[in-house]
PyMOL Python script that loads the backbone (N, CA, C, O; Angstrom):
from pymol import cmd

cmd.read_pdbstr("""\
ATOM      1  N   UNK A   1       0.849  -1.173   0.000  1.00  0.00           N
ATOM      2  CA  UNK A   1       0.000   0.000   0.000  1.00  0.00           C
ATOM      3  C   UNK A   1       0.895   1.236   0.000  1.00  0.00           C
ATOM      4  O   UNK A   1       2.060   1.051   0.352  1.00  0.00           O
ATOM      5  N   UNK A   2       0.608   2.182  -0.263  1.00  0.00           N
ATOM      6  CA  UNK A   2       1.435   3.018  -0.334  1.00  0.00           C
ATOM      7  C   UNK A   2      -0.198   4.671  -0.484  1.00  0.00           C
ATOM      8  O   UNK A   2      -1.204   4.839  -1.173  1.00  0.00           O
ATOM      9  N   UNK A   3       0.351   5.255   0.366  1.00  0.00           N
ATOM     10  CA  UNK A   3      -0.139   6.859   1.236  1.00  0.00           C
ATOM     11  C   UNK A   3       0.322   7.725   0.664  1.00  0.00           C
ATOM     12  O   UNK A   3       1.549   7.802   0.725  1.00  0.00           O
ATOM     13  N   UNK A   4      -0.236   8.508   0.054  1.00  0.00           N
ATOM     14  CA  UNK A   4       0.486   9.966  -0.626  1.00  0.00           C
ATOM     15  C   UNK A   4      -0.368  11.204  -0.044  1.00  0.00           C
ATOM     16  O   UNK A   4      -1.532  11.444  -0.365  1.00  0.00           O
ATOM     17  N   UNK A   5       0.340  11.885   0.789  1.00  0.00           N
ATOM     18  CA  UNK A   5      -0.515  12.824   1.507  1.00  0.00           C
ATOM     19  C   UNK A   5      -0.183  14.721   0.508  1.00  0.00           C
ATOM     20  O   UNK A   5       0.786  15.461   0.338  1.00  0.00           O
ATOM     21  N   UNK A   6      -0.899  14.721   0.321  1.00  0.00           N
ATOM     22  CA  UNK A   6      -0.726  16.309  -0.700  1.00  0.00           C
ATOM     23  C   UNK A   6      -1.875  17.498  -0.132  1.00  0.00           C
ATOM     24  O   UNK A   6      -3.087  17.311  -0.027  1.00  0.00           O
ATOM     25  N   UNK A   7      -1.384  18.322   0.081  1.00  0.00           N
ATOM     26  CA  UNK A   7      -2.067  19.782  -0.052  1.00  0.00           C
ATOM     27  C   UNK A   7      -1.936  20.711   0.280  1.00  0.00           C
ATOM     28  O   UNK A   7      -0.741  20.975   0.417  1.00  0.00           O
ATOM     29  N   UNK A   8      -2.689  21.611   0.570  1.00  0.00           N
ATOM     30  CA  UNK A   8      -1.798  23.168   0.531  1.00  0.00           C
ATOM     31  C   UNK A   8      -1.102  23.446   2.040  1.00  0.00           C
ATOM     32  O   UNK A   8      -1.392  22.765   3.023  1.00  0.00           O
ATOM     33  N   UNK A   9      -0.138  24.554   2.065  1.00  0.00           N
ATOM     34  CA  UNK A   9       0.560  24.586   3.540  1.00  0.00           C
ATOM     35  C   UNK A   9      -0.662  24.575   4.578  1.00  0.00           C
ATOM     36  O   UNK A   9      -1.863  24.778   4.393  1.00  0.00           O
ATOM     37  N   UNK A  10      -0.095  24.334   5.479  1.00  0.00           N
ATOM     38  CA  UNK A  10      -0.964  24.492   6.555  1.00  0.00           C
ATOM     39  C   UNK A  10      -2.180  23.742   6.956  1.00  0.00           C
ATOM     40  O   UNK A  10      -3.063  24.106   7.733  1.00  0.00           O
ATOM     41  N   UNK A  11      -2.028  22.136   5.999  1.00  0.00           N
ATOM     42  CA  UNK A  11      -3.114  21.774   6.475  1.00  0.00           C
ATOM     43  C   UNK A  11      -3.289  20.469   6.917  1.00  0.00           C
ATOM     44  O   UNK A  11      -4.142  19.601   6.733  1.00  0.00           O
ATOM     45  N   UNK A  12      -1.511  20.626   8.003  1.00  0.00           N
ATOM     46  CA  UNK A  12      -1.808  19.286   9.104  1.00  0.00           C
ATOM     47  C   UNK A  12      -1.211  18.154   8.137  1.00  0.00           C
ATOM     48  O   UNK A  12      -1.460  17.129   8.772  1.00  0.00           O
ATOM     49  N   UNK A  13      -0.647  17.814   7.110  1.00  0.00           N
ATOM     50  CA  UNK A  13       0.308  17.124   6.501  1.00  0.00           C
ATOM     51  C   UNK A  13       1.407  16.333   7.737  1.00  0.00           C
ATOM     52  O   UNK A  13       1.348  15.325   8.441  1.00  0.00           O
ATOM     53  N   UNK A  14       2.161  17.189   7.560  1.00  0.00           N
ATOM     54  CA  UNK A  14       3.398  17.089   8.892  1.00  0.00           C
ATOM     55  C   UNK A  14       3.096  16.137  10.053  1.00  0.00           C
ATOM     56  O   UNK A  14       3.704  15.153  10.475  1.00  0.00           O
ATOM     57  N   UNK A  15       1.913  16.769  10.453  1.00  0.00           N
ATOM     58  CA  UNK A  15       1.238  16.214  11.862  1.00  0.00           C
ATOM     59  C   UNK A  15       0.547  15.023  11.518  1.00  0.00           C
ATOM     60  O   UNK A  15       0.363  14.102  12.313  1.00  0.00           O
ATOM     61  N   UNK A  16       0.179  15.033  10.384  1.00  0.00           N
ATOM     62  CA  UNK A  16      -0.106  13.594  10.420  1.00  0.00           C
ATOM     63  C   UNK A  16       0.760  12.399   9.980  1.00  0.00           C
ATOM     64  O   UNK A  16       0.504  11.202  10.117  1.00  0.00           O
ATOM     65  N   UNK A  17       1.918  13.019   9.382  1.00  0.00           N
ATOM     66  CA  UNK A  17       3.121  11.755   8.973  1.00  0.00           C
ATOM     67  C   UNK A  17       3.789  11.581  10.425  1.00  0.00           C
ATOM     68  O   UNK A  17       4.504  10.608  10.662  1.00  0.00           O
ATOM     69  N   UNK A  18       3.506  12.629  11.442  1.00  0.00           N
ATOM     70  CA  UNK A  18       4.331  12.378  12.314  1.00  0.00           C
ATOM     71  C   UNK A  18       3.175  11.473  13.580  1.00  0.00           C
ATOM     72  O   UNK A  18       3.544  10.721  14.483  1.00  0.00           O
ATOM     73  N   UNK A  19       1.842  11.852  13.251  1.00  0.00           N
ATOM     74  CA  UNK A  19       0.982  10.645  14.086  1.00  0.00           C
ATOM     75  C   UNK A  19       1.526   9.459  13.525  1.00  0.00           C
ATOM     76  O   UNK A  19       2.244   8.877  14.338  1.00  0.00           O
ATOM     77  N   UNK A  20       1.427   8.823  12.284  1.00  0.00           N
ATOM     78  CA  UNK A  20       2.029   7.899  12.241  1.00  0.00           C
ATOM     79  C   UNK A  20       2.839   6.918  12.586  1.00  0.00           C
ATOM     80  O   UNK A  20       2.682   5.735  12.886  1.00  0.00           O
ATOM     81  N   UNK A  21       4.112   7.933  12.444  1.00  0.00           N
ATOM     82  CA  UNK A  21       5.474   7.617  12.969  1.00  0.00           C
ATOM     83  C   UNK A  21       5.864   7.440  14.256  1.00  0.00           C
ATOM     84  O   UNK A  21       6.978   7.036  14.589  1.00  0.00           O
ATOM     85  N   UNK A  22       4.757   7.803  15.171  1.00  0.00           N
ATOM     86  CA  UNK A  22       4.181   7.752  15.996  1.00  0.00           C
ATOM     87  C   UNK A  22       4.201   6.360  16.675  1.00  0.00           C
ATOM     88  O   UNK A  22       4.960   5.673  17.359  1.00  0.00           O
ATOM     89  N   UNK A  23       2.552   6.293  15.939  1.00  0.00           N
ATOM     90  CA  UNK A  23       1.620   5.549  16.639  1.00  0.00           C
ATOM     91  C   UNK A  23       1.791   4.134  15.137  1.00  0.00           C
ATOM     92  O   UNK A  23       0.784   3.455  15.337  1.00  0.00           O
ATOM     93  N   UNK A  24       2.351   3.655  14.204  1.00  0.00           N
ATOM     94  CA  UNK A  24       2.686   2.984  13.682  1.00  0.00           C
ATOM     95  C   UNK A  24       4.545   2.636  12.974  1.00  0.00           C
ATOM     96  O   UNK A  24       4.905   2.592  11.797  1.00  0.00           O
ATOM     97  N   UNK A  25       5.318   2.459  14.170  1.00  0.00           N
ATOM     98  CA  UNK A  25       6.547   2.901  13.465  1.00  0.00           C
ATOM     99  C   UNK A  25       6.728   1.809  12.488  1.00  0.00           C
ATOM    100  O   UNK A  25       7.920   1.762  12.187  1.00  0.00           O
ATOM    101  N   UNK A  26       5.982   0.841  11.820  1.00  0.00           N
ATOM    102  CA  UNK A  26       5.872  -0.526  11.183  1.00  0.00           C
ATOM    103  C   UNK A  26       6.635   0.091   9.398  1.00  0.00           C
ATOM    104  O   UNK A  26       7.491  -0.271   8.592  1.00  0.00           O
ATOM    105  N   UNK A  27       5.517   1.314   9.601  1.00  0.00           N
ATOM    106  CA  UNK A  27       5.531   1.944   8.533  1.00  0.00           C
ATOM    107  C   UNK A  27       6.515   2.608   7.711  1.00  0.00           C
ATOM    108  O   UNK A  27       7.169   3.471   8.297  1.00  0.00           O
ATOM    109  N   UNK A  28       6.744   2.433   6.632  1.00  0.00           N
ATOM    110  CA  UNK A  28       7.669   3.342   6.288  1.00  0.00           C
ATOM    111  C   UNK A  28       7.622   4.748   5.820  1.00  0.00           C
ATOM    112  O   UNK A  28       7.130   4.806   4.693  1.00  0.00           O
ATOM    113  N   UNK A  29       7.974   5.923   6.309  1.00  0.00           N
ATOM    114  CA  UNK A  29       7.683   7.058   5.725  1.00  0.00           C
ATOM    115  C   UNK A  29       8.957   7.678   4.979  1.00  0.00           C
ATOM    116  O   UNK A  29      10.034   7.903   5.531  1.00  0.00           O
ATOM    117  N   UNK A  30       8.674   7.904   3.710  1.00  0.00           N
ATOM    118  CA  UNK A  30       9.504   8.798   2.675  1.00  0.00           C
ATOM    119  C   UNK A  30       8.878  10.289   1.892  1.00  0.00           C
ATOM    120  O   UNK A  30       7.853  10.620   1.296  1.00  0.00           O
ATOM    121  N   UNK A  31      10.032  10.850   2.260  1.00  0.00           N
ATOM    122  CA  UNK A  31       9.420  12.461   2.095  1.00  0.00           C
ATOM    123  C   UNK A  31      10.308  12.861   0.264  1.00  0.00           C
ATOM    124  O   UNK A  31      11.497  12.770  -0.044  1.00  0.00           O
ATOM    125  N   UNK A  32       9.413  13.178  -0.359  1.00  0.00           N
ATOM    126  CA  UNK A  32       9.583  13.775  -1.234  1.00  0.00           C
ATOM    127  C   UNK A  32      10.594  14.580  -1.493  1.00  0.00           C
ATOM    128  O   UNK A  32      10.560  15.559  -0.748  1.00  0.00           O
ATOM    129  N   UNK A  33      11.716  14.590  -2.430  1.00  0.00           N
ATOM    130  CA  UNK A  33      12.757  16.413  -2.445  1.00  0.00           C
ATOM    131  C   UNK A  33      12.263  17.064  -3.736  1.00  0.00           C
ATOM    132  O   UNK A  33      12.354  16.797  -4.934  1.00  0.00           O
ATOM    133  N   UNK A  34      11.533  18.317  -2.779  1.00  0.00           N
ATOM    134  CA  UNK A  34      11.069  18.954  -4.142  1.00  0.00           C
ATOM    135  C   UNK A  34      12.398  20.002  -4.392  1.00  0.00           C
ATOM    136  O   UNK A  34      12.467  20.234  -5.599  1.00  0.00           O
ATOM    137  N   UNK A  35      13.175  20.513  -3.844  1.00  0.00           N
ATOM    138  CA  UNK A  35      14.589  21.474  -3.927  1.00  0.00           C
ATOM    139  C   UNK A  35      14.342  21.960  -4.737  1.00  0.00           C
ATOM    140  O   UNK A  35      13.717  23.016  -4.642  1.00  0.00           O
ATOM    141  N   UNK A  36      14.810  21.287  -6.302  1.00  0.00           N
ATOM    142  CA  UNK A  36      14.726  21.552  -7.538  1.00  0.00           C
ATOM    143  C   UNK A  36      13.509  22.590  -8.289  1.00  0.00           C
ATOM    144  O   UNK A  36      13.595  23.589  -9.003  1.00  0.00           O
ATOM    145  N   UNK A  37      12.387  21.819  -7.746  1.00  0.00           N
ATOM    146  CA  UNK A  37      11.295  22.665  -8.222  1.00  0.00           C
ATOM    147  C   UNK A  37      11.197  23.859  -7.664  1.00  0.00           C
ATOM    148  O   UNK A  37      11.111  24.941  -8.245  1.00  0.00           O
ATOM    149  N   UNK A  38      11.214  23.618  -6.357  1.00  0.00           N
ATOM    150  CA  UNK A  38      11.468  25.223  -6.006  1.00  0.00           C
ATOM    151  C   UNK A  38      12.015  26.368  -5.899  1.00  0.00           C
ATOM    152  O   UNK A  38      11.687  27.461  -5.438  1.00  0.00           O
ATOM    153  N   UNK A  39      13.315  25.728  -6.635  1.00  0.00           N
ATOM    154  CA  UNK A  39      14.474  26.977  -6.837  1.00  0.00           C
ATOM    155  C   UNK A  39      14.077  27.368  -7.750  1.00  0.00           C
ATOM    156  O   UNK A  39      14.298  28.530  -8.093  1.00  0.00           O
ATOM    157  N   UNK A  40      13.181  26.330  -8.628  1.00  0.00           N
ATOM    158  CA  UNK A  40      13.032  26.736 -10.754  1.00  0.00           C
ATOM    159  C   UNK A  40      11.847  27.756 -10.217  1.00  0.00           C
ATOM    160  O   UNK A  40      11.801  28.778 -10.901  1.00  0.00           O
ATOM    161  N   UNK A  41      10.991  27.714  -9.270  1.00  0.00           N
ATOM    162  CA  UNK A  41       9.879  28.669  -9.468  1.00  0.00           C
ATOM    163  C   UNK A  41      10.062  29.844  -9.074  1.00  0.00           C
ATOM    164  O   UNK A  41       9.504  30.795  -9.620  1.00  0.00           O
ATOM    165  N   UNK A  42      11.397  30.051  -7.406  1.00  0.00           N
ATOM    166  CA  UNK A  42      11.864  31.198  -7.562  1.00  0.00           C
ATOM    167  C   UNK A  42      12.995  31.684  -8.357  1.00  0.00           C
ATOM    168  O   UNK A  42      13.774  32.554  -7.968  1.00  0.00           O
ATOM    169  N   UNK A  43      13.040  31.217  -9.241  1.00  0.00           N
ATOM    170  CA  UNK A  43      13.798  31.726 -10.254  1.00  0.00           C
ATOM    171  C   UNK A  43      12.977  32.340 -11.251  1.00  0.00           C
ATOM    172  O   UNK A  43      13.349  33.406 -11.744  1.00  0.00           O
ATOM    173  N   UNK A  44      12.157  31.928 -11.525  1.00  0.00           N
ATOM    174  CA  UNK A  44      10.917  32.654 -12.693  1.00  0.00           C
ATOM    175  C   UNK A  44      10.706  33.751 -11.584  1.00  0.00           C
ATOM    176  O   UNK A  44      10.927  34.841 -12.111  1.00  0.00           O
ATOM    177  N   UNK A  45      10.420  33.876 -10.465  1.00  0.00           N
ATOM    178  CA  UNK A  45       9.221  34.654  -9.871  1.00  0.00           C
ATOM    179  C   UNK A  45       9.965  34.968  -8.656  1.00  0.00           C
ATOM    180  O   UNK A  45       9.590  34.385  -7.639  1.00  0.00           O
ATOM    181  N   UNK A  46      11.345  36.104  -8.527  1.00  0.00           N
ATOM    182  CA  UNK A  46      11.904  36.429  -7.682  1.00  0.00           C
ATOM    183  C   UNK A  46      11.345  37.152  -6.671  1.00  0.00           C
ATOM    184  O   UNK A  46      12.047  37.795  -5.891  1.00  0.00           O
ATOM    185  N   UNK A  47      10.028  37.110  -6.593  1.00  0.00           N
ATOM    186  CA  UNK A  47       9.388  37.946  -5.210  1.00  0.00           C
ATOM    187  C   UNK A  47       9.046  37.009  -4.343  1.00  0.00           C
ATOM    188  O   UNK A  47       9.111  37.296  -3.148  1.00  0.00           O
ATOM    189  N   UNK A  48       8.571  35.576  -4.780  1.00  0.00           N
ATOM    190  CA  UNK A  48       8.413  34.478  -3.812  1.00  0.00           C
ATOM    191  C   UNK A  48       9.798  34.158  -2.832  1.00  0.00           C
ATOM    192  O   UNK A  48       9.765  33.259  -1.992  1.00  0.00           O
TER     193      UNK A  48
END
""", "prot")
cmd.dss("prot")
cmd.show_as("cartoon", "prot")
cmd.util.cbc("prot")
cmd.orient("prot")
C-alpha cells in the first residue's frame, strides 16, 4: 500500500506523517525532495 498525503501549507500534513510515525513505526515514511522545483519557481518569480 502506499499513502500519498498532498495539499496546501498548513493543512496538518506534517502532523499527520508524524501521528504515524508515531503511533505505527511498522511503517515506512519517505518524504519527497522537491529542492529543484522550487528553486526553478523562484527563479521565474523572484518575489516568492
Amino acid at each position: 500500500m502506499i499513502l500519498s498525503l498532498q495539499g496546501c501549507m498548513a493543512v496538518g500534513k506534517t502532523t499527520a506523517v508524524r501521528y504515524i510515525q508515531e503511533h505505527a513505526p511498522y511503517i515506512h515514511i519517505s518524504y519527497e525532495i522537491n529542492t529543484d522545483v522550487i528553486e526553478e519557481i523562484k527563479r521565474r518569480d523572484p518575489v516568492t
